[in-house]
N, C-alpha and C positions, 0 to 999 in steps of 0.2 A: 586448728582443732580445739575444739574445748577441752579443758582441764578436767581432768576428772576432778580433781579434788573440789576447785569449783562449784562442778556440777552436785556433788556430792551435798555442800554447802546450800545451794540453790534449794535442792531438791527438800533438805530438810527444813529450811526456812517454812516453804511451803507446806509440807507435811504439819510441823505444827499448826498453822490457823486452821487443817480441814476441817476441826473435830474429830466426833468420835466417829463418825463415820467410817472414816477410812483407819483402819487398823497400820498398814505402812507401804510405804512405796518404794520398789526396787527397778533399776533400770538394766542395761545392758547398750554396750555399742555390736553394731553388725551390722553385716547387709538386708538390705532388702530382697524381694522378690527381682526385681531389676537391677540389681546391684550396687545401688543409689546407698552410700551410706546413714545409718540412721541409726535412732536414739529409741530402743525400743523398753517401756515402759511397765510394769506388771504391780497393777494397783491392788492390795486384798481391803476388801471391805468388809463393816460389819456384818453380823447374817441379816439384820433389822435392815440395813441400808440396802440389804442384793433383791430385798423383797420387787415385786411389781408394783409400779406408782413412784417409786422410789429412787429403782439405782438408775431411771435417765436424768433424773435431778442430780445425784450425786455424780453420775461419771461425767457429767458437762461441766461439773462444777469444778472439779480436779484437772482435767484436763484445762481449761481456761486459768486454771491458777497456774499451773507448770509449766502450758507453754508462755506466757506473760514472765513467770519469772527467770525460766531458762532460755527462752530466745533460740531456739533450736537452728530456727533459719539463718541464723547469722554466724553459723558456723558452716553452713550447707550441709545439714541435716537435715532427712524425713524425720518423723516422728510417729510412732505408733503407742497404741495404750491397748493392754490386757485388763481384765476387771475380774475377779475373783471372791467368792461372800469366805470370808473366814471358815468356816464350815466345811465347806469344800476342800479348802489349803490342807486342814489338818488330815483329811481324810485320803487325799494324794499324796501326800507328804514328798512331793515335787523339792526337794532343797534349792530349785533355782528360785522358791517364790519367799523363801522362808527370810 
């Protein structure tokens, strides 16, 4: 199983080079819909970045950098990702995204 702390490690690595786009990145272990353990992801981005034109640029982009530096499958891990514009977060004030 992966480490958290690791991942923790990983996850910021990557977080710095996104830019500003991406505001921060929080994860969680659970299940899946099938049961399959996984690594599920909750990315908030800027409000500029959730625009249209935009956030398929930026969510390919994030996601290809995390799973590249997390390796999720080598733990047998699924992997899922959430995407959320900053604007949103505050206005939910959801604490699991904060």
């Amino acid at each position: 199983m992966l480490e958290d702390t690791k991942l923790q490690e990983a996850v910021a690595r990557v977080a710095a080079t996104l830019g500003p786009e991406v505001v921060r990145v929080r994860y969680a272990f659970g299940q899946d819909w099938a049961g399959a353990e996984s690594l599920f992801f909750r990315v908030v981005v800027s409000d500029r970045a959730s625009r249209r034109g935009v956030i398929g640029r930026v969510s390919e982009q994030v996601r290809q950098a995390i799973v590249s530096e997390v390796r999720p499958w080598e733990y047998g891990l699924q992997y899922y990702f959430d995407f959320r514009s900053d604007s949103e977060c505050k206005e939910l004030e959801d604490p699991d995204w904060d």
